[in-house]
KEFI-443048 format. One record per atom (N, C-alpha, C, O, CB): x, y, z. Coordinates in steps of 0.2 Angstrom, whole numbers, padded with zeros to 4 digits, always signed. Each point is the difference from the previous one (the first is absolute). Glycine has a CB too. Layout:
BEGIN
XYZ...
# end
This chain:
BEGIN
+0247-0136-0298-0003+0006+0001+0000+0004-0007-0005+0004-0002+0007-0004+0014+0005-0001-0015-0001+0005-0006-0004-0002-0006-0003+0003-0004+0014+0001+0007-0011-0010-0002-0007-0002-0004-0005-0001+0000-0003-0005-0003+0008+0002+0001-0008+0007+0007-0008+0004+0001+0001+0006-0001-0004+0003+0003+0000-0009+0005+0008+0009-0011-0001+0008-0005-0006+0002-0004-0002+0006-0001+0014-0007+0000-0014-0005-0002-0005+0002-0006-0006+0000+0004-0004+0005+0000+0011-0009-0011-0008-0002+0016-0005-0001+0005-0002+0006+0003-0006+0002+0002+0011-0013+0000+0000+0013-0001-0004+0006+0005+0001+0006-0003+0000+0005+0003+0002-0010+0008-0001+0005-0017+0000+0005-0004-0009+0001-0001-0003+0005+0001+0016-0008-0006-0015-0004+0003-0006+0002-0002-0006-0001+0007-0006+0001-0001+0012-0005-0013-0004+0003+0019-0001+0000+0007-0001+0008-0001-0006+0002-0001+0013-0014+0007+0000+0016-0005-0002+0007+0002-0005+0004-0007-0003+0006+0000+0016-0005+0008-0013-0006-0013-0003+0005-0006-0009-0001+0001-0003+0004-0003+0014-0006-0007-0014-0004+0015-0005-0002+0001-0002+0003+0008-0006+0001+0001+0008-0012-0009+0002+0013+0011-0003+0004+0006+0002+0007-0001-0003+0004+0003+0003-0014+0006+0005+0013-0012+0001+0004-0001+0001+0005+0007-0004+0005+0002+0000-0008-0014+0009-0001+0016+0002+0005+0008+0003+0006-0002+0002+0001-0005+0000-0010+0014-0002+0014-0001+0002+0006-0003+0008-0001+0003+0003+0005+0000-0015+0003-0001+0015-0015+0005+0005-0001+0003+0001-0007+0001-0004-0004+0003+0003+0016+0001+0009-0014-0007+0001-0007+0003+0005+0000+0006+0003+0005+0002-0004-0008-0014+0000-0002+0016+0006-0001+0003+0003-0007-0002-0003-0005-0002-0002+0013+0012+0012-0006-0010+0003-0008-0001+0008+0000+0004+0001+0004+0005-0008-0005-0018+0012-0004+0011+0004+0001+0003+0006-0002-0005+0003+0004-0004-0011-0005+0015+0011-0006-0012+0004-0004-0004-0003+0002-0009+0004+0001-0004-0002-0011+0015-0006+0011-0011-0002+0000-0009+0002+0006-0003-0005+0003-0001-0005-0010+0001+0016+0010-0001+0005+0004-0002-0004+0003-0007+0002+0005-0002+0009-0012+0008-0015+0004-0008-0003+0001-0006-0007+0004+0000-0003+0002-0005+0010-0012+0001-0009+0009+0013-0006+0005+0000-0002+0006-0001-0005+0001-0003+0006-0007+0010+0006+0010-0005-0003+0006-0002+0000+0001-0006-0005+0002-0002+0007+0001+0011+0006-0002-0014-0004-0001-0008-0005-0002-0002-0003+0004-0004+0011-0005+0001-0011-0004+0004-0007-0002-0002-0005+0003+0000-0004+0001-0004+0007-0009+0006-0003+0009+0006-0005+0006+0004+0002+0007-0003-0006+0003-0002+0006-0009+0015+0005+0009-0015-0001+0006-0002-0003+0001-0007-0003+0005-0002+0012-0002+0011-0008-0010-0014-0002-0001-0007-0007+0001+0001-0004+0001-0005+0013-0008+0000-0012+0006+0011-0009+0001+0000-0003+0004+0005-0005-0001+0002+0003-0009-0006+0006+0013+0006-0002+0007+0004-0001-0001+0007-0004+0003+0003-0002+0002-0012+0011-0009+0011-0003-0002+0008+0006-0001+0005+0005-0004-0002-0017-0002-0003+0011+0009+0010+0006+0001+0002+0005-0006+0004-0001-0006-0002-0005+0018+0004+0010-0011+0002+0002-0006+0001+0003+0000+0008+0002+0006+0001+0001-0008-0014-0002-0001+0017+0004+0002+0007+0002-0008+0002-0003-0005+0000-0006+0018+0005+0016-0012-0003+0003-0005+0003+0001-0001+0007+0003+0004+0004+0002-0003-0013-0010-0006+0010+0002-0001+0006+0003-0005+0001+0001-0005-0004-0009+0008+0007+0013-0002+0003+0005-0005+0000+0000-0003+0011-0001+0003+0005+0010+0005-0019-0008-0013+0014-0002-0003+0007+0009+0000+0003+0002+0000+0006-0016-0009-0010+0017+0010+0001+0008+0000+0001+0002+0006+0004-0001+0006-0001+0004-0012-0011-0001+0003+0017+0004+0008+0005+0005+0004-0005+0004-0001-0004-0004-0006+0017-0003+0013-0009+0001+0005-0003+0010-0001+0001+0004+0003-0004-0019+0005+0005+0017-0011+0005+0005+0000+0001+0003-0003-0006+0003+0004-0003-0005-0004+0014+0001-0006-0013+0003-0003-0006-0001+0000-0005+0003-0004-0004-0003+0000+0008-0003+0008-0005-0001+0004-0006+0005+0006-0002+0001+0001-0006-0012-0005+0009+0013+0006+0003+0008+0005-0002+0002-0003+0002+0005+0003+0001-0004+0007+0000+0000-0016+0000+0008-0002+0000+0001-0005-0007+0005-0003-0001-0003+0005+0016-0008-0003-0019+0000-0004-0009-0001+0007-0003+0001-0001-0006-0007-0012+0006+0005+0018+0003+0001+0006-0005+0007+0000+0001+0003-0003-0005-0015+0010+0007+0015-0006+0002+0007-0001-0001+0005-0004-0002+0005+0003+0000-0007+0002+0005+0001-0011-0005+0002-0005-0003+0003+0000-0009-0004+0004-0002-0004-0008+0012+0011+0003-0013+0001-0005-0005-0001-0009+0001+0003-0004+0002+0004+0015-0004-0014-0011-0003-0002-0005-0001+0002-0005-0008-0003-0004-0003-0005+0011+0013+0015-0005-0011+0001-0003-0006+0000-0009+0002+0002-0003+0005+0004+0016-0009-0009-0017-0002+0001-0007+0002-0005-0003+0002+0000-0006+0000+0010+0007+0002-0016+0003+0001-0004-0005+0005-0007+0002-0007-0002+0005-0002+0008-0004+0020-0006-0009-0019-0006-0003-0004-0006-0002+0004-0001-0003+0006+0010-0001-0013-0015+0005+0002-0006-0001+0002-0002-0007-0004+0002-0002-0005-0004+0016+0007-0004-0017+0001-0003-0005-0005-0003+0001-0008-0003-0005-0003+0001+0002+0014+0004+0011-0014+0000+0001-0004+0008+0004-0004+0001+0006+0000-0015-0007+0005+0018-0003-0007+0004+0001-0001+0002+0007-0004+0006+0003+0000-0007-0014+0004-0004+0013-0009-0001+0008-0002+0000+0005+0003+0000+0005-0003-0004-0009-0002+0002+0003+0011-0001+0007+0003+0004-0004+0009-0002-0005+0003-0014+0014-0013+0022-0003+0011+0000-0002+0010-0005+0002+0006-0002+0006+0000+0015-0005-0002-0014-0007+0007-0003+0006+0007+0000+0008+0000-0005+0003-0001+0008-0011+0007+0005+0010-0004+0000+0004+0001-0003+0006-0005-0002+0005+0002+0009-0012+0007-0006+0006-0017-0003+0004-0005-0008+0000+0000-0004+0005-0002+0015-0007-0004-0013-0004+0008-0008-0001+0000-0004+0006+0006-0005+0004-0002+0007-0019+0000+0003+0016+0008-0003+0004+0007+0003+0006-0003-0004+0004+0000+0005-0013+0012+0006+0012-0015+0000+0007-0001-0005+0002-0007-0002+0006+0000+0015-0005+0007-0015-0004-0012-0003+0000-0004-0007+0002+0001-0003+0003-0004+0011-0010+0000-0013+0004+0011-0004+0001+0003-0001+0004+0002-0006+0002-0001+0006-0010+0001+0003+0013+0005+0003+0007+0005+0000+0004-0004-0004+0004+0000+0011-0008+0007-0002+0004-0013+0003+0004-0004-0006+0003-0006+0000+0006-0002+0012-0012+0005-0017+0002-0004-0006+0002-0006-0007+0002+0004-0005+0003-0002+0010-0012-0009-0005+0005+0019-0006+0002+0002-0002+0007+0001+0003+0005+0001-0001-0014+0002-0011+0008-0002-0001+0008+0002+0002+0001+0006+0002+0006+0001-0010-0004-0008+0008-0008+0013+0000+0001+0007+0003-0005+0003-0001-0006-0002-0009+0012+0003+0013-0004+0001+0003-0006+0005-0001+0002+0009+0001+0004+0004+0009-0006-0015-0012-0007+0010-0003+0000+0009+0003-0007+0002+0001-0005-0003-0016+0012+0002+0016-0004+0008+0004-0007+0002-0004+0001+0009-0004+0004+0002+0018-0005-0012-0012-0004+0013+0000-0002+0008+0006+0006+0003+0005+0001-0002-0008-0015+0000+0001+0016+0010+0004+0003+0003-0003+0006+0001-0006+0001+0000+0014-0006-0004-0002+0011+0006-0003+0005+0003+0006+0006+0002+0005-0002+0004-0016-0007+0001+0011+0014-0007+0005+0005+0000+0005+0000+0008+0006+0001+0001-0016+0007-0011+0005-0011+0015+0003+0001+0005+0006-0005+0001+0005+0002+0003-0014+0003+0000+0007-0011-0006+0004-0007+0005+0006+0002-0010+0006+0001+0000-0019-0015+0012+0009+0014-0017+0007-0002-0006-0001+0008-0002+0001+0000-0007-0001-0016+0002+0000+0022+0007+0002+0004-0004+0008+0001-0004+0001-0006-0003-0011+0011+0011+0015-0003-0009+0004+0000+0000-0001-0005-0007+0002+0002-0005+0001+0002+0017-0005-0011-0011+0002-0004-0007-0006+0001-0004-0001-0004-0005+0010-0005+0009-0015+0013-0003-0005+0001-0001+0003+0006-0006-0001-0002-0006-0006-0002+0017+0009+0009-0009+0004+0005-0004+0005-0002-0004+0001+0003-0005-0003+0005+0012+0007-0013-0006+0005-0003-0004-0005-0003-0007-0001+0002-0006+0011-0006+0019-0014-0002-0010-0005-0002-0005-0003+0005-0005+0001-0001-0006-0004-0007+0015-0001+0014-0007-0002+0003-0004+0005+0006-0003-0002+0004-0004-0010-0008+0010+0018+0004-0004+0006+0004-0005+0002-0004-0004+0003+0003-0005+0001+0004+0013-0004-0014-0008+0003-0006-0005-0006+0000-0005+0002+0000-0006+0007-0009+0015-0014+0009-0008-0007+0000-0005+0000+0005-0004+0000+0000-0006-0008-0004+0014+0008+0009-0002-0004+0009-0003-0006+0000+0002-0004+0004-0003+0010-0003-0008-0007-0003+0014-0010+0000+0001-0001-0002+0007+0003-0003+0004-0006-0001-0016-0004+0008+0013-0001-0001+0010-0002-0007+0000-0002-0004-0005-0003+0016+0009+0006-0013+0003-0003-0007+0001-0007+0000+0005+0000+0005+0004+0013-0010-0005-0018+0002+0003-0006+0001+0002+0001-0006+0005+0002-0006-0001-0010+0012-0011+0008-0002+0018+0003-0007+0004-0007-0003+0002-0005+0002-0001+0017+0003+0007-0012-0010-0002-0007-0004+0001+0000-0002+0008-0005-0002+0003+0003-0003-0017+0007+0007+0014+0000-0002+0006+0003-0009+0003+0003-0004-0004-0014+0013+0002+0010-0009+0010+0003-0006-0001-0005-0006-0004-0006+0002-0001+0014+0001+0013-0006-0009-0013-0004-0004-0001+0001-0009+0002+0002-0005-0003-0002+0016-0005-0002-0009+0014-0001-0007+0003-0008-0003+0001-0006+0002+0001+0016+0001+0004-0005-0010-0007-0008-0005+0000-0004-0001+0008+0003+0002+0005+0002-0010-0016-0008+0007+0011-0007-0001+0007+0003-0006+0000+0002-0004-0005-0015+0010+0003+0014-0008+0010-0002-0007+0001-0005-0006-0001-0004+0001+0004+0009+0005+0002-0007-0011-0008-0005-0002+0000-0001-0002+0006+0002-0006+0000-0002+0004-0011-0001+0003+0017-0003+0000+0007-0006-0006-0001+0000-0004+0004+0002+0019+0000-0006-0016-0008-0002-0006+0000+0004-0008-0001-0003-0006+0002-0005+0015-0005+0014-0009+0001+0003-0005-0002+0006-0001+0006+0003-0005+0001-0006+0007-0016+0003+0004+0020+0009+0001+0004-0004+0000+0005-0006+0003+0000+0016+0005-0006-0008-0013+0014-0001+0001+0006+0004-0003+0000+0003-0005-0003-0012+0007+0007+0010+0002+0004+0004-0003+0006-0003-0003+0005-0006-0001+0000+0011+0010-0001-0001-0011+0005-0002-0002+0007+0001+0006+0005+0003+0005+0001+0000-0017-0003-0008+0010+0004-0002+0008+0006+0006+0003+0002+0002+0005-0001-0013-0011+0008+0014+0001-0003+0006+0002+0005+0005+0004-0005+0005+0002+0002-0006-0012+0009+0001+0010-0017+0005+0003-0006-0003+0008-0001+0002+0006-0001-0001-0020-0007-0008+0011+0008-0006+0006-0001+0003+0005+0006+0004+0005-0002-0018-0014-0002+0012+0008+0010+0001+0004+0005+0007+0003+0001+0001+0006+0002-0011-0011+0002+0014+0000-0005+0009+0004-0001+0000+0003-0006+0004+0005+0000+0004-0014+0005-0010+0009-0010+0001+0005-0006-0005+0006+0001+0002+0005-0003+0002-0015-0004-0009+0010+0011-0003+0008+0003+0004+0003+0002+0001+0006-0002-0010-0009+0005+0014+0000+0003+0002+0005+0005+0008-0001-0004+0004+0004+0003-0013-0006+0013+0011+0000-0021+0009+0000-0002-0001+0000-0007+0003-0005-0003+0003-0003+0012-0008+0012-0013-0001-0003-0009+0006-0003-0003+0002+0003-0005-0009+0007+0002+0011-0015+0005+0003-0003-0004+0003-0007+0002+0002-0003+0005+0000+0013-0007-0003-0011-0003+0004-0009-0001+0005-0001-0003+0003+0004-0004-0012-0008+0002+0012-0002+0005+0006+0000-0005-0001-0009+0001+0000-0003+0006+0010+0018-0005-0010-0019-0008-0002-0008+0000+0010+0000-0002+0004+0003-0004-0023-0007-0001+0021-0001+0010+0007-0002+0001+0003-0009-0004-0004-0004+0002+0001+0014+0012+0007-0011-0017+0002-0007+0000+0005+0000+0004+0003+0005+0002-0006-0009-0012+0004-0004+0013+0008+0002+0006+0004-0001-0006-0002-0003-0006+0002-0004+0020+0006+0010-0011+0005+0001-0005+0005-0007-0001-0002-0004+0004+0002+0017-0001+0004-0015-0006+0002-0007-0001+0004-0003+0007+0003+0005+0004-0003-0002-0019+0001-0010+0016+0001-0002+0005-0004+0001+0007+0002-0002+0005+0006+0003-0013-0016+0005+0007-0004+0000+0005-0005-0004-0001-0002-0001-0005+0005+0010+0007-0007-0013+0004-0008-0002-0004-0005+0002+0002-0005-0002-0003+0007-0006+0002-0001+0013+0005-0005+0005+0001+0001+0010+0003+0003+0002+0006-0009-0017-0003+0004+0018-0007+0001+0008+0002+0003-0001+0008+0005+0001+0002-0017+0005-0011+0007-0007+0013+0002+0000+0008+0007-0002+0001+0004+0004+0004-0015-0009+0000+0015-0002-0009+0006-0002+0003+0005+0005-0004+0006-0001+0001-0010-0011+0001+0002+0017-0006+0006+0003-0003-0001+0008+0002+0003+0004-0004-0002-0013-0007-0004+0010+0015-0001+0005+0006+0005+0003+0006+0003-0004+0005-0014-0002-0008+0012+0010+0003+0008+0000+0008-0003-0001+0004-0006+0002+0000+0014+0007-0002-0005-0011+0007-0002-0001+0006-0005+0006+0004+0002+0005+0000+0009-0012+0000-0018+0005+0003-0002+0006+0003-0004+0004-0006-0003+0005+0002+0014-0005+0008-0011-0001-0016-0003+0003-0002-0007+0003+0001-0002+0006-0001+0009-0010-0002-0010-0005+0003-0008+0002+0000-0003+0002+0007-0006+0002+0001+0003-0011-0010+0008+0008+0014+0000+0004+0007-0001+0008-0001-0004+0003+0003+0010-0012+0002-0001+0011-0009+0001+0009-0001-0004+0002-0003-0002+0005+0001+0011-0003-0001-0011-0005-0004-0006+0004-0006-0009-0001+0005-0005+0003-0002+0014-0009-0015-0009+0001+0022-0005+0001+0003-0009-0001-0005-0002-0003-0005+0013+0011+0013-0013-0005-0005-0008+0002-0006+0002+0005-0005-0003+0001-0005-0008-0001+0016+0015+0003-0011+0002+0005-0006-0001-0005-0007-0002+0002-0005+0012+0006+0013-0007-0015-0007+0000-0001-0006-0001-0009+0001+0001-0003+0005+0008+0015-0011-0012-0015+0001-0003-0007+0000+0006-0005-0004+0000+0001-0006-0014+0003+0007+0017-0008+0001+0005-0005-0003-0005-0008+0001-0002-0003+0005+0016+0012-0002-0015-0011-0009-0006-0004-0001+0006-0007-0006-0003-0005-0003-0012+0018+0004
# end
């Protein structure tokens, strides 16, 4: 990656945006601010884990570039951007949402959660899975545990009697 610097040097000098987004290329925003265009880090990393490598000492831990470490590449990126935007949402990670942007100094632009769509064309069920997961939203796919050969035999006695229609042991 660091050796597409010049590349997209001359990339931003040919479209001339009024804003990059990036993420790892630590070197974006110096570049970007050498030609007048701003910069915003998006980062896909919970915001949880992100204060807790904000608090960290990362001495020792090497990157495939042994000149510069991870963890200098991500605060390098935070630290020169104009914006930093990540995944989440004040309600579920506030708290390390404000940890994160007191270790920065700068607000963070949350985006919200960010989950993928199912591809619903590629995933089916069988009906009778279909119609127990309307009326119960949950699954849980089981291995027997060692010395069992099947979920049923490593079951207590009377089980699948007590749980009834409440729940499907398959």
């Amino acid at each position: 990656m660091d050796q597409t610097e010049r590349d997209i040097e001359l990339l931003l000098c040919n479209l001339k945006p009024h804003v990059v987004f990036f993420d790892f290329a630590y070197w974006m925003p110096k570049l970007a601010r050498h030609l007048g265009i701003k910069t915003v880090y998006l980062s896909v990393v919970n915001l949880v884990m992100k204060a807790y490598i904000a608090g960290k000492n990362y001495e020792g831990q090497e990157t495939s570039m042994p000149d510069i470490k991870l963890v200098d590449r991500l605060f390098i990126s935070q630290t020169e951007c104009d914006a930093n935007v990540s995944k989440g949402s004040r309600e579920i990670e506030g708290p390390f949402t404000e940890l994160v942007e007191r270790f920065f100094g700068k607000s963070i632009i949350l985006a919200g959660p960010v989950i993928p769509e199912t591809p619903i064309s590629s995933f089916s069920l069988e009906e009778k899975w279909v119609k127990y997961l309307d009326r119960l939203p949950f699954l849980a796919a089981l291995k027997p545990p060692l010395g069992a050969e099947t979920i049923e035999e490593a079951l207590p006695d009377g089980f699948v009697d007590r749980i009834g229609s409440r729940a499907v042991v398959h």
